[in-house]
C-alpha positions as CSV (number, residue, x, y, z in Angstrom):
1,X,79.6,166.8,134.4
2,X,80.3,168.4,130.7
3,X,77.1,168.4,128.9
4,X,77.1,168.4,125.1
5,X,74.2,171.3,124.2
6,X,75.0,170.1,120.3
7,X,72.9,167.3,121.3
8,X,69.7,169.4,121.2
9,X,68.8,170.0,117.3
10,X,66.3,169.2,114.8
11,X,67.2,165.7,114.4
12,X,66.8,165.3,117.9
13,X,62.8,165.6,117.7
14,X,62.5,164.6,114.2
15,X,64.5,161.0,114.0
16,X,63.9,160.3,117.6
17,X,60.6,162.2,119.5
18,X,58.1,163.1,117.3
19,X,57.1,159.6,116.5
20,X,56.8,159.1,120.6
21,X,55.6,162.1,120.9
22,X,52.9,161.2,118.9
23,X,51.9,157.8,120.0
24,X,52.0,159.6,123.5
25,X,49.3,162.0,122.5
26,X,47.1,159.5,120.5
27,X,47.4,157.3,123.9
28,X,46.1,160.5,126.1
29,X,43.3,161.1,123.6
30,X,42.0,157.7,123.2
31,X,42.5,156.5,127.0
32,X,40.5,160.5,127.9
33,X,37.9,159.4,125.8
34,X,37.8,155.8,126.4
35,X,38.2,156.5,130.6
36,X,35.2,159.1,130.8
37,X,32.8,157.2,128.5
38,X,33.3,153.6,130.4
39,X,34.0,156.3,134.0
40,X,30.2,157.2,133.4
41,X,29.0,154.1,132.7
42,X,30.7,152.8,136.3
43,X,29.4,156.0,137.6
44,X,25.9,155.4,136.9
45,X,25.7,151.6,137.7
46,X,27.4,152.8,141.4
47,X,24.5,155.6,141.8
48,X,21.8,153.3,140.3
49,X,20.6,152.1,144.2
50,X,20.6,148.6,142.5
51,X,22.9,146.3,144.2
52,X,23.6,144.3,140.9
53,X,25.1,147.0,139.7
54,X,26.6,149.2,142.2
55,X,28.8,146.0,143.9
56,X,30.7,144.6,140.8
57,X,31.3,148.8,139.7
58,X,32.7,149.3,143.7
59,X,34.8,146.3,143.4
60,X,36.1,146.9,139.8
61,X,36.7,150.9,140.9
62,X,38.5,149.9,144.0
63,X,40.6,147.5,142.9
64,X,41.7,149.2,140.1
65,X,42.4,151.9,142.1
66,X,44.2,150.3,144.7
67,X,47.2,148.3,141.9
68,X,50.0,150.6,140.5
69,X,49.3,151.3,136.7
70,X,52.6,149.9,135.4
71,X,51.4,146.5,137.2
72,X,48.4,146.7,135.6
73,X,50.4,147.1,131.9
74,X,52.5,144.4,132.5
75,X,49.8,141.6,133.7
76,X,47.7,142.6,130.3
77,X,50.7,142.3,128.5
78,X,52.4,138.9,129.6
79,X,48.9,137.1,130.2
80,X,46.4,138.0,127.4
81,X,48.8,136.3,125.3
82,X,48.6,133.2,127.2
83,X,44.7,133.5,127.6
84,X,43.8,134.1,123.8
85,X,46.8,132.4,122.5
86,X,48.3,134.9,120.6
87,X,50.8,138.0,121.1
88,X,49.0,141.6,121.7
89,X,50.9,144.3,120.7
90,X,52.3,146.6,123.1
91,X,50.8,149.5,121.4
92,X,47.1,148.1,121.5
93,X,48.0,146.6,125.2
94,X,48.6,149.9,126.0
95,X,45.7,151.5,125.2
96,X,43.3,148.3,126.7
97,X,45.3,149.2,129.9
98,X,45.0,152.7,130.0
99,X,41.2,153.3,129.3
100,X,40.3,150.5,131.7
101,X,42.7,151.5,134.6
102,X,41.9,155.4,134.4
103,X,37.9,154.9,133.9
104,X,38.1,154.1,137.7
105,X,39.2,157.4,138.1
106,X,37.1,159.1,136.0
107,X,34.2,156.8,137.3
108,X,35.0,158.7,140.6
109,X,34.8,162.6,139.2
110,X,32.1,161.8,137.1
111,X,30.3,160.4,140.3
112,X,31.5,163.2,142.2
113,X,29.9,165.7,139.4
114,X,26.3,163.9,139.1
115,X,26.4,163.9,142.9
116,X,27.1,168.0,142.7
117,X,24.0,168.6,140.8
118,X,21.2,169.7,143.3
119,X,18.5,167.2,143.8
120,X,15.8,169.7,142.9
121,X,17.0,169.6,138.8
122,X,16.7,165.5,139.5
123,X,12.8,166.1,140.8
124,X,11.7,169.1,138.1
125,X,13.1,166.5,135.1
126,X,10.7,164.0,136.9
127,X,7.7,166.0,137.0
128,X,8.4,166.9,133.3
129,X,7.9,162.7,132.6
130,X,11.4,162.3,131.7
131,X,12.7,158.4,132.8
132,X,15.7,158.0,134.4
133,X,18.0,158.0,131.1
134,X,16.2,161.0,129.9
135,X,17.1,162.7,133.2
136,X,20.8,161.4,132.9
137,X,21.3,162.2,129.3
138,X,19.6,165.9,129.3
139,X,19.5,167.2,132.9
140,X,22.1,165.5,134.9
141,X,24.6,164.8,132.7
142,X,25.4,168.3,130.9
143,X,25.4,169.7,134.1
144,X,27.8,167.2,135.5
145,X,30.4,167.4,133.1
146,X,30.5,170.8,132.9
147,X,31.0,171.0,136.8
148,X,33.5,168.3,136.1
149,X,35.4,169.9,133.3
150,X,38.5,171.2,134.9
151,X,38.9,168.1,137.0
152,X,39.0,165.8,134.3
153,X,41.3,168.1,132.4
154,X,44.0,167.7,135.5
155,X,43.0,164.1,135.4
156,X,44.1,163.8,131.7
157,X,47.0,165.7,132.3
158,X,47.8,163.3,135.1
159,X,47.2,160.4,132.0
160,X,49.5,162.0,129.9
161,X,52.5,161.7,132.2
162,X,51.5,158.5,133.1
163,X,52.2,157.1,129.4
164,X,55.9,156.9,130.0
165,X,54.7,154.1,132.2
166,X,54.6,152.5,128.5
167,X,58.1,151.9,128.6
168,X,58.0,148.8,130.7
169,X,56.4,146.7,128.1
170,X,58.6,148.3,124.8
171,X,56.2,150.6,123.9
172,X,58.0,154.1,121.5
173,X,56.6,156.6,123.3
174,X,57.9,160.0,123.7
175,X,60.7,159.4,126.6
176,X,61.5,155.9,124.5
177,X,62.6,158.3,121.9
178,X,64.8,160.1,124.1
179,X,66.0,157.2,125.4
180,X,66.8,155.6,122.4
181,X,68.6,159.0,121.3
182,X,70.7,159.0,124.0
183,X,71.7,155.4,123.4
184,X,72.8,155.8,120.0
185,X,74.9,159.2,120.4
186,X,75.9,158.6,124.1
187,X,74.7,161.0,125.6
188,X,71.9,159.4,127.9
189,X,71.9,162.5,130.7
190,X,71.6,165.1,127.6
191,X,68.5,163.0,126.8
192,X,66.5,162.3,130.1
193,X,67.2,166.4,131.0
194,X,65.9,167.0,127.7
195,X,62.6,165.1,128.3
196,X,62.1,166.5,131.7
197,X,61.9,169.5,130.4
198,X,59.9,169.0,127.2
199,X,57.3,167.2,130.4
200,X,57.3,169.8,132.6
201,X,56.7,172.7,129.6
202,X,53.6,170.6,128.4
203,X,52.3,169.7,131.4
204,X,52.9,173.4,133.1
205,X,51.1,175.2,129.7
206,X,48.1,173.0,130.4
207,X,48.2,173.3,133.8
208,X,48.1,176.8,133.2
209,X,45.3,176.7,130.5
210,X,43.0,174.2,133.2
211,X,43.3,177.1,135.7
212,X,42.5,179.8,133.2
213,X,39.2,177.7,132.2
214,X,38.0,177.1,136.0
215,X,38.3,180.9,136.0
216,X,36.2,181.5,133.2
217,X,33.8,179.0,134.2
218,X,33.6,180.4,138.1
219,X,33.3,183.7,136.6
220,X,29.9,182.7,134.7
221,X,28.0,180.9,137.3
């Protein structure tokens, strides 16, 4: 196998991956933000002890968490259409399927972090007068997320490698741009061994930058 290094230059990443590269990024940030706002939300309604709440935010948790993500993608994709009658973009599809599929993981962290928090902070926020919501939003909460922090960093991480799952409904996302780059010079294996690698640095810097905050964070309690 003769590879052809002259493959790798500038016009490599700024005809082909930057403009993945960014939609990939925007996707991470907006699904992140999306995921840990509705997470908490699913969170809550499953710790509420109200059964109203805490069966249709098991259900929608489980079985979300039990179907493959690029399943997920495609079913939004090919039925909305047919439901609203009208195409959906694979660009907003994308996002739609991302914050609802990985807010059933986040649901569970956040859960996980509320649940951490020592019932003795729940009782002293009672005695102060604070309602339930005041608890959540100034006791609870804060406490939770910070607990939470390096999880749902790894978690996002996780998210970010997940958007080349994108690809399945034509989405240009950074491995499309590879992939189209190694269409149009021929040189396909020059192109998927060049996005492996642009992964795996990304994902290994924040991996490293995740451990180096739990650190700092273990150090201070």
């Amino acid at each position: 196998m003769n590879l052809d290094f002259s493959f790798y230059n500038w016009d490599l990443i700024s005809n082909f991956v930057l403009k993945g590269l960014y939609f990939s990024l925007m996707l991470t940030l907006v699904a992140t933000i999306g995921g840990v706002l509705f997470g908490t939300v699913l969170a809550l309604m499953r710790l509420s002890g109200r059964k109203w709440l805490d069966v249709p935010a098991t259900i929608y948790v489980n079985g979300m968490r039990s179907i493959p993500l690029v399943m997920v993608i495609l079913w939004f994709f090919l039925l909305m259409p047919a439901i609203i009658g009208r195409p959906i973009g694979a660009e907003l599809s994308a996002v739609v399927t991302f914050i609802a599929f990985e807010a059933a993981y986040f649901s569970e962290i956040m859960r996980a972090g509320i649940q951490s928090i020592p019932r003795g902070q729940v009782y002293a926020g009672q005695a102060l007068g604070m309602t339930y919501s005041q608890n959540m939003k100034l006791v609870v909460l804060p406490q939770a997320f910070r607990n939470m922090l390096p999880v749902l960093l790894t978690q996002t991480i996780i998210l970010f490698q997940d958007t080349s799952l994108v690809y399945a409904i034509g989405a240009y996302d950074m491995l499309k741009g590879f992939e189209v780059a190694g269409k149009n010079f021929g040189r396909p294996i020059e192109a998927y061994l060049a996005a492996a690698v642009l992964y795996f640095v990304m994902c290994y810097a924040l991996s490293w930058a995740v451990k180096r905050l739990h650190q700092k964070i273990a150090i201070i309690r």
